[in-house]
C-alpha positions in Angstrom: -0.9 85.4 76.2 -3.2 82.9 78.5 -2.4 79.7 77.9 -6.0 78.6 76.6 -5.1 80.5 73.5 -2.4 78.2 72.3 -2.5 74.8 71.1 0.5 72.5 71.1 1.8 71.6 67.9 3.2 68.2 67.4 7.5 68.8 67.2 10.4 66.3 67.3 12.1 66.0 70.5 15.4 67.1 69.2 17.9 65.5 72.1 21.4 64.8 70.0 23.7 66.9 68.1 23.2 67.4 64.6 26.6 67.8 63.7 29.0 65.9 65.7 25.8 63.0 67.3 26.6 64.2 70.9 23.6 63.7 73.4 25.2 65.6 75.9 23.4 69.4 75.3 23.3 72.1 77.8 19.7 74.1 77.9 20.7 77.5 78.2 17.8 79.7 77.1 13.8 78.8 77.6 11.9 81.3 75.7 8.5 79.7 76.4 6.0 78.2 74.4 5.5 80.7 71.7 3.4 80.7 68.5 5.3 80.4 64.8 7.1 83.4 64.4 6.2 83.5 60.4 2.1 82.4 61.3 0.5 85.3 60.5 -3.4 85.6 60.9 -6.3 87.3 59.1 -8.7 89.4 61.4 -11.3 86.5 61.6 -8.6 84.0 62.8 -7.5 86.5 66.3 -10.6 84.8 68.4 -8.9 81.0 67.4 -6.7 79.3 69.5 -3.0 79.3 67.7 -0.7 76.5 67.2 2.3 76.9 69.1 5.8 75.1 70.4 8.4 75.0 72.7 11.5 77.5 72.1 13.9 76.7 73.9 18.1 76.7 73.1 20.7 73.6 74.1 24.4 73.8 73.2 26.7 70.9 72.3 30.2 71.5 74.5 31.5 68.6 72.2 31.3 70.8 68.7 29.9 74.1 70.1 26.7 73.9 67.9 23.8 75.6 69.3 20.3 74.1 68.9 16.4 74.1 69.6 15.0 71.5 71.8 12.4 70.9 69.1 11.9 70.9 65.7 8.3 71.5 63.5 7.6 70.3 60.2 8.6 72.2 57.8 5.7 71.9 55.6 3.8 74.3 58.3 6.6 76.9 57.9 8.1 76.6 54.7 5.6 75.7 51.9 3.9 79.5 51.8 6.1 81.7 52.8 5.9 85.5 53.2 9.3 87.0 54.2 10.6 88.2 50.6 14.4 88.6 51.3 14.6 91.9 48.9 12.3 93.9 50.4 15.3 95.8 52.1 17.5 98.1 50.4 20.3 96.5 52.9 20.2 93.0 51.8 20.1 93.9 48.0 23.2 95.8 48.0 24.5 92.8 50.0 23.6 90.3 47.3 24.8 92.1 44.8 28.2 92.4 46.3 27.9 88.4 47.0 27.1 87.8 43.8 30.1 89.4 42.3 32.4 88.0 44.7 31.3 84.5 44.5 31.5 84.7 40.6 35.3 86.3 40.8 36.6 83.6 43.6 34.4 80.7 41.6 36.6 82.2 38.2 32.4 81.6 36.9 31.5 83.1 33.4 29.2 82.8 30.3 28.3 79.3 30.4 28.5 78.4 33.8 26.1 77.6 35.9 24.9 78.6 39.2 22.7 77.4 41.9 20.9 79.0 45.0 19.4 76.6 47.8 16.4 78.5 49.4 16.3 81.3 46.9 13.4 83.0 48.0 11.8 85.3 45.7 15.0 84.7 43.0 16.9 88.2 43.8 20.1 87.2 44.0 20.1 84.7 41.6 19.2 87.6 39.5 22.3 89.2 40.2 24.0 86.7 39.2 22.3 86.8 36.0 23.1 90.3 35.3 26.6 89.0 35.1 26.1 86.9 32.5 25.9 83.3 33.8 23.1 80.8 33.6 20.9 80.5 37.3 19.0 77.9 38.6 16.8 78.1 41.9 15.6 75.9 44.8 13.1 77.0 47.2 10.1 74.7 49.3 7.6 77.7 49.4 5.5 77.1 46.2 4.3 81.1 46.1 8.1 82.4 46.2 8.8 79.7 43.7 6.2 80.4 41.0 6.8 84.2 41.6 10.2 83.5 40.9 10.3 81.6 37.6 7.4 83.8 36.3 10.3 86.6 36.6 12.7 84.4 34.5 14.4 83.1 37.8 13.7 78.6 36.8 12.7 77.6 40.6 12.3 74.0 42.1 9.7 74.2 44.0 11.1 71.7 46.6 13.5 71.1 49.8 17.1 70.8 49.0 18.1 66.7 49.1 20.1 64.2 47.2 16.6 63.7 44.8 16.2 67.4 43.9 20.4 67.1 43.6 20.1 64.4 41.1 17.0 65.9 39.1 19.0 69.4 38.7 21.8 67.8 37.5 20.0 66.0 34.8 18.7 69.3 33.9 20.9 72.2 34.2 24.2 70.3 34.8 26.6 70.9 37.7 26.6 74.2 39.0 30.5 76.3 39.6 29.0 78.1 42.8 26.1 77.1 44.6 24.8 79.5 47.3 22.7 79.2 50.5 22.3 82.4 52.3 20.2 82.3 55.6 19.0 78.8 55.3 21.6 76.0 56.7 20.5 77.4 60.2 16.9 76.1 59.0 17.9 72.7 58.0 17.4 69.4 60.4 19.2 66.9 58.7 22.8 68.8 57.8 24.5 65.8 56.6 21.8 65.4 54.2 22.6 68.4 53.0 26.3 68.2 52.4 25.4 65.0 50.7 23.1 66.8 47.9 25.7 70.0 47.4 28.2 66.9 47.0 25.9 65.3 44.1 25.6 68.5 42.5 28.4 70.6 42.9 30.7 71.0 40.2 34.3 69.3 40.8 36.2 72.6 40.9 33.0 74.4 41.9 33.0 76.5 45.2 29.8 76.5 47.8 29.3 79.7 49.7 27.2 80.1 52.6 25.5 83.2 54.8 24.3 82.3 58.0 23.5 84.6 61.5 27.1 84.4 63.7 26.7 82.2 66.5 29.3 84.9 68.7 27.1 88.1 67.1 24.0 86.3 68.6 25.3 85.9 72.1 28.0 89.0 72.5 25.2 91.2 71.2 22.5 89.0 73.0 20.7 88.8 70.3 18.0 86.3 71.3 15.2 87.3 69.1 16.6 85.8 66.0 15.8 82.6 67.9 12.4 81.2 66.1 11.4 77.7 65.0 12.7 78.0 61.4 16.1 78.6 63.3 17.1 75.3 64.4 21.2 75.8 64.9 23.0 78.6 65.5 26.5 78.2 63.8 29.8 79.1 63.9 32.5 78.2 61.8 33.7 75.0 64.2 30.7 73.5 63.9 30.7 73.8 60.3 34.4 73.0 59.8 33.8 69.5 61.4 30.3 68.4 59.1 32.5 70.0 56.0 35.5 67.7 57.0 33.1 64.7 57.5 31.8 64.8 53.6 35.2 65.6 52.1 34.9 69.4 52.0 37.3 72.2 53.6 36.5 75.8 54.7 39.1 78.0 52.9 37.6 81.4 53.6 34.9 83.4 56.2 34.0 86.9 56.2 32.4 88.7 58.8 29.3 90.7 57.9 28.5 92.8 61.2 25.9 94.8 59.8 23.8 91.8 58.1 20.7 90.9 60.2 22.6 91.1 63.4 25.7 89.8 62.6 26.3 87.3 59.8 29.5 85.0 58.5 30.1 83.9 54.8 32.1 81.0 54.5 33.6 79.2 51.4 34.1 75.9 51.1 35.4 73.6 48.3 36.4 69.9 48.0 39.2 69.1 49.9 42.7 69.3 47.8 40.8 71.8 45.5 41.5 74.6 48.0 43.4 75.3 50.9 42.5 77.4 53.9 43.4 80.7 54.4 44.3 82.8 56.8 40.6 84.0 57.7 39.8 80.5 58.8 42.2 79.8 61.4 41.7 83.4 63.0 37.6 82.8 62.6 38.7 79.3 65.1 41.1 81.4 67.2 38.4 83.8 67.9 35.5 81.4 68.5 38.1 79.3 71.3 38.8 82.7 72.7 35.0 83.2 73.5 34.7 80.2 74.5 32.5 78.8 71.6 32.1 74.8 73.6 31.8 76.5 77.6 28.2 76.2 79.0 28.9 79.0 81.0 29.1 81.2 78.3 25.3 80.4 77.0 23.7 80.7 80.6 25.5 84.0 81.1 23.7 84.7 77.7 20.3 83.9 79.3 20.5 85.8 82.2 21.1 88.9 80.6 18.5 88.4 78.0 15.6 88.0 80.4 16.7 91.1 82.5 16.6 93.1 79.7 13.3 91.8 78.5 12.0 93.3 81.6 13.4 96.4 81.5 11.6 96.9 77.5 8.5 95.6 79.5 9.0 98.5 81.8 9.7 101.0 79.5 7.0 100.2 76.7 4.3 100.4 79.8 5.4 103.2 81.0 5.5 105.3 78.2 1.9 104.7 77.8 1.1 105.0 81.7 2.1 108.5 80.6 -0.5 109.1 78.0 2.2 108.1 75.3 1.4 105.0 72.6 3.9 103.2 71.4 4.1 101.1 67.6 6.6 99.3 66.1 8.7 99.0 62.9 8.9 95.9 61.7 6.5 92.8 61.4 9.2 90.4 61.6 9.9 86.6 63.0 12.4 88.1 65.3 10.0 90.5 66.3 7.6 88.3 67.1 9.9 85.9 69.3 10.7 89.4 71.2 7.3 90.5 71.6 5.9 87.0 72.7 8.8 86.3 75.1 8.1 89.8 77.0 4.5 89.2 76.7 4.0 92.7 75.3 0.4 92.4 73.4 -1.5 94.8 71.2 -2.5 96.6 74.3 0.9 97.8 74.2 2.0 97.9 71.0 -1.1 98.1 68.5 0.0 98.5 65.1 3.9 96.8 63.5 4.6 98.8 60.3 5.8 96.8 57.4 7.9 97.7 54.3 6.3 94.4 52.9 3.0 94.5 51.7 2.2 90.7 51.7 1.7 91.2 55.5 -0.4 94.5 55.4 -3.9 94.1 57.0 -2.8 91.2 58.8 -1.9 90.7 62.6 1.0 89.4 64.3 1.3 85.7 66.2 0.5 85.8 69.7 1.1 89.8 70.3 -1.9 90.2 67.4 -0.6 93.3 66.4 -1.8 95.1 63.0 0.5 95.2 60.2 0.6 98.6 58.3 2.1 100.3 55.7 4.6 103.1 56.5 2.5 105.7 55.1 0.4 105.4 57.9 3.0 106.7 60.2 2.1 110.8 58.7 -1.2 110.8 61.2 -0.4 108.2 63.5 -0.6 109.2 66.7 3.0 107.1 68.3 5.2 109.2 69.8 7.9 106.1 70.0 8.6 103.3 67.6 9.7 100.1 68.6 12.4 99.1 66.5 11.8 95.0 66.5 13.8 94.5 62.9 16.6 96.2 65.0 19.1 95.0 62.8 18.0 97.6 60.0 17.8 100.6 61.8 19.1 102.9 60.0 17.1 101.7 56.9 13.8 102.5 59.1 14.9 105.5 61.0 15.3 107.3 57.4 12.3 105.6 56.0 10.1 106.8 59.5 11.1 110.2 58.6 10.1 110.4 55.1 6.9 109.1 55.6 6.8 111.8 58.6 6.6 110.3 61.3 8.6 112.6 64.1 8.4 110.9 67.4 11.0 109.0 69.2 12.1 105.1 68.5 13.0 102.7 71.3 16.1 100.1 70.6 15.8 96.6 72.1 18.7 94.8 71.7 21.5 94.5 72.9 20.0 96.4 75.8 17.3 98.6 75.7 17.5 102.5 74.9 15.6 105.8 73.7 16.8 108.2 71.0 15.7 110.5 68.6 
């Protein structure tokens, strides 16, 4: 994109550690100025000039915490929001598995209470509900939150803190399990947050976390889940050391390989209440033996991201310098932070089909690509699909195929390749 079409947005200079205070960071990855991943635009907006901000990643060789140089108000990302987490079969058999396994660990049952931190549009607190416990929400996008309670799903419409903490409990109580899935990755101020879960959280009550695996995100160079909601990239050291800080131990992680890209679950309880299991210590064996605090590691990481970058550039371009056209599946944030950081624009890839219909007949940031239903696919004329929410794949490959589309797809990440 010429540079005329963006506009600076005004973002923090974020120069210190948010975990352990370090200001020694290591820049590793400079994905370029780059327009909101989630600022999607109406045809009438495509001529303006859109707001955009460094993206850049820094790592902490003190606590192995990886971080954005900069951080945007939330308000301009957060308060209407249009990624619904259950519009992928995926993720809701994946919440309702988390839902039943939180509940058994928790020992939760009629009565008790539970609590989800960024609940999005409410889905898995309804699983939660199907099992016969009481649910509260708390999510800063005012839509999802209003959509949400009118469903039965009781929403704060507000960011998690030690305020909202203290309101809830004067209103619901004090939850057994509260849940943040996908969100601690999007929060500035992490003691802050251990503080409210503190205020709130039940005394024998567990917290259970999701977030994108720090190791899944380099090993796999995963770069694309990078965007400017993402401001860390964990693993479970990092998080180890802010839980210890605030009087809370980790005493379990799973691995979720399959969950966008790679995701851990960890459990963590007040410390005394639980003790660590065996799945903790081989989590912090692992992440030593990759080398979780080394620079070298993370520039390594960049080097291989930008090379394959190019090679997509060359293989998108010359699919169509042989007559071909090439779409793509999936509107998404990490889409977007691909497709701006190759510079591939809707003169390569035109149309981004959608499985969510909030975003249908609007256009992507930066590339300006038009979002579509699937059912478009029957008379499109692609012959390759870019898959840019690579991390479903399967999920889309079947979907292409029932909505009959028959060409080939192209898969970006880890490296590029072509199947059929």
């Amino acid at each position: 994109m010429p540079t005329e079409r963006l506009v600076d947005v005004a973002a923090k200079i974020h120069d210190r550690c948010r975990v352990c205070g370090s200001g020694d960071l290591v820049r590793f990855l400079d994905l370029g100025t780059t327009p909101l991943a989630n600022s999607y635009l109406r045809r009438d907006q495509l001529a303006e000039p859109e707001p955009a901000v460094e993206l850049a990643l820094q790592m902490c060789p003190r606590c192995g915490l990886s971080q954005l140089t900069r951080v945007v108000d939330r308000d301009a990302m957060f308060r209407d929001y249009l990624y619904v987490s259950s519009t992928s079969a995926t993720f809701r058999e994946h919440c309702a598995e988390l839902a039943a396994t939180a509940a058994r660990v928790a020992g939760a049952g009629p009565g008790d209470l539970v609590l989800d931190i960024a609940s999005n549009d409410g889905f898995l607190l309804s699983c939660f509900r199907s099992l016969g416990v009481r649910v509260v929400g708390v999510d800063p996008a005012l839509n999802l939150a209003a959509d949400a309670t009118a469903r039965g799903i009781p929403t704060i419409a507000d960011y998690w803190s030690v305020p909202v903490a203290n309101d809830l409990v004067a209103g619901h109580g004090r939850p057994r399990v509260v849940t943040a899935t996908n969100v601690v990755a999007h929060v500035d101020d992490l003691h802050e947050f251990v503080r409210a879960l503190d205020v709130a959280l039940a005394p024998e009550g567990i917290f259970v976390l999701e977030v994108p695996y720090l190791l899944d995100f380099v090993e796999q160079d995963e770069f694309d889940t990078a965007y400017h909601e993402h401001l860390s990239y964990l693993g479970v050291r990092p998080l180890r050391a802010i839980f210890a800080e605030h009087g809370y131990v980790i005493f379990d992680v799973q691995h979720f390989p399959d969950i966008h890209g790679g995701t851990i679950r960890v459990f963590a309880a007040r410390t005394g209440r639980r003790q660590p299991g065996a799945s903790v210590e081989a989590a912090l064996a692992r992440e030593a033996a990759f080398g979780i605090a080394d620079p070298r590691v993370y520039v390594s990481f960049g080097e291989r991201v930008r090379r394959n970058m190019d090679e997509l550039v060359r293989t998108v371009r010359g699919i169509r310098a042989k007559g071909g056209e090439v779409w793509a599946y999936g509107a998404s944030a990490k889409g977007n932070t691909l497709m701006n950081f190759a510079r591939l624009r809707a003169a390569d890839v035109p149309v981004a089909i959608d499985d969510n219909p909030k975003k249908w007949g609007l256009y992507t940031p930066g590339a300006h690509m038009r979002i579509a239903g699937p059912a478009e696919l029957r008379d499109s004329p692609a012959d390759h699909l870019l898959l840019l929410a690579w991390n479903f794949e399967r999920e889309i490959v079947r979907r292409s195929r029932d909505a009959g589309y028959r060409g080939a797809f192209i898969r970006p990440v880890p490296t590029v390749s072509v199947f059929s």
